[in-house]
C-alpha positions as a Markdown table, in Angstrom:
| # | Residue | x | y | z |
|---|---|---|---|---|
| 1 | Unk | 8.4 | 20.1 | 14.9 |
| 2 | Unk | 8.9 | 21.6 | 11.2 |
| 3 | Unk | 12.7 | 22.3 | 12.1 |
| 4 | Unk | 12.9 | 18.0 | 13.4 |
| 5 | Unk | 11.1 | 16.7 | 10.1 |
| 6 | Unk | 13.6 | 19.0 | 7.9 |
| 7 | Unk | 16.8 | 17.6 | 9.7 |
| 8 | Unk | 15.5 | 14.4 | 9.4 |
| 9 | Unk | 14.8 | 14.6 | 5.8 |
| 10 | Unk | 18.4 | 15.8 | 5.7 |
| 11 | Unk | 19.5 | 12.8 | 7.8 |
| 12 | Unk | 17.3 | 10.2 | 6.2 |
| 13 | Unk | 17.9 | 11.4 | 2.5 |
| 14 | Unk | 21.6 | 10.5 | 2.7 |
| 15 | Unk | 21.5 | 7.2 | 5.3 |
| 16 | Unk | 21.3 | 5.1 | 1.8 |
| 17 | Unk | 23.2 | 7.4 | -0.1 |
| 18 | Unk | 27.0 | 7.1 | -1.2 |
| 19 | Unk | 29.4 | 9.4 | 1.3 |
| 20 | Unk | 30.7 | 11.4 | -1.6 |
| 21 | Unk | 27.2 | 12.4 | -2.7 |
| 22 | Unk | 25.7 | 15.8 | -0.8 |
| 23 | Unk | 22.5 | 15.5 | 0.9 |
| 24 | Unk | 19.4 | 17.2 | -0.2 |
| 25 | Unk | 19.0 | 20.9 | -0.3 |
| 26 | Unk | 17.1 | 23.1 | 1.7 |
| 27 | Unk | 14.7 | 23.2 | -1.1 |
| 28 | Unk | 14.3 | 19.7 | -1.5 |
| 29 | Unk | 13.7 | 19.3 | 2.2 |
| 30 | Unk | 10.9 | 21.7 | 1.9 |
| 31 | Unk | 9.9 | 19.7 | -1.1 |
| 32 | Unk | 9.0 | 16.2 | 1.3 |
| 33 | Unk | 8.2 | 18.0 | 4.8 |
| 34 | Unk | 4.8 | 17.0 | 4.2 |
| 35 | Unk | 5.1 | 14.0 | 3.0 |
| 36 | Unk | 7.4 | 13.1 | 5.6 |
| 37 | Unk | 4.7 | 14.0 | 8.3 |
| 38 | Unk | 1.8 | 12.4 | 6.8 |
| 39 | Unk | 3.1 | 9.0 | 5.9 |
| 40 | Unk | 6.5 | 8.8 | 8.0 |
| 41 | Unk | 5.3 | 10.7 | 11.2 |
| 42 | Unk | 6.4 | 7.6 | 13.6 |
| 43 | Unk | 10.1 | 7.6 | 12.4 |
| 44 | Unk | 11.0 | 11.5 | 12.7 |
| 45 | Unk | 14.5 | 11.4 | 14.7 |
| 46 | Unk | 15.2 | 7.9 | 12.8 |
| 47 | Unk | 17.5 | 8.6 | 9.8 |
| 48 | Unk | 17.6 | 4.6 | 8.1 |
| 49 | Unk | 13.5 | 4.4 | 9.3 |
| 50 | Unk | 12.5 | 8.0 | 7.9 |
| 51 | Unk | 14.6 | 7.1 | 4.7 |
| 52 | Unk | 13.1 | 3.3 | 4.5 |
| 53 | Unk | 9.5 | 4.7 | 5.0 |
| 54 | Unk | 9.9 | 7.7 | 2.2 |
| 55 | Unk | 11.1 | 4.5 | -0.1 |
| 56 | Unk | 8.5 | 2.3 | 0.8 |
| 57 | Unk | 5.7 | 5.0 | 0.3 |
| 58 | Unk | 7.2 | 6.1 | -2.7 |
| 59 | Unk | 4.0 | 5.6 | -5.1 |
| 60 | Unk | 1.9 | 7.8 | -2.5 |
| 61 | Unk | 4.6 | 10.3 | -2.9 |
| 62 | Unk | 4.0 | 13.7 | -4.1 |
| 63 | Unk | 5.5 | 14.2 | -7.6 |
| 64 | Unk | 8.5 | 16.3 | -6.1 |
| 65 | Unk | 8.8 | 14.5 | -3.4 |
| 66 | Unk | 9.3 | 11.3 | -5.0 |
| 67 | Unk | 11.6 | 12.9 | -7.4 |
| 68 | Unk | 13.6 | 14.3 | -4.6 |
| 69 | Unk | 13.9 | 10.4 | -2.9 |
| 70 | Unk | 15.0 | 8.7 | -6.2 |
| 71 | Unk | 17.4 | 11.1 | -6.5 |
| 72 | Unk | 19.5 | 10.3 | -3.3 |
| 73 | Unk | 18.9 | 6.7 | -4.3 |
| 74 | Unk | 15.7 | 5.9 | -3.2 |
């Protein structure tokens, strides 16, 4: 299950972001995974829902976290 929640980090990080811009680094990913699983659980293998739901939750982010999602435009 860790290995899904990273790609989908990976996936959901970039659905909103411009096609030029890289996605998040493996080090960012590792920055949301739990985040990702505690608030966004329901949407893992749904790139546009993960993304929407990290954006949504951003307040109840973890500092890094929520650094890491308004950097990819969230």
């Amino acid at each position: 299950m860790k290995i899904s929640v990273l790609a989908v980090l990976l996936l959901a990080a970039t659905a909103q972001t411009a096609a030029a811009q890289s996605g998040p680094t493996p080090q960012e990913q590792m920055t949301c995974r739990s985040d990702a699983s505690k608030f966004c659980v329901e949407h893992i293998g749904k790139p546009p829902q993960m993304n929407a739901c990290l954006r949504e939750n951003k307040s109840k982010l973890s500092d890094g976290c929520r650094k890491v999602v308004e950097s990819h435009g969230g």
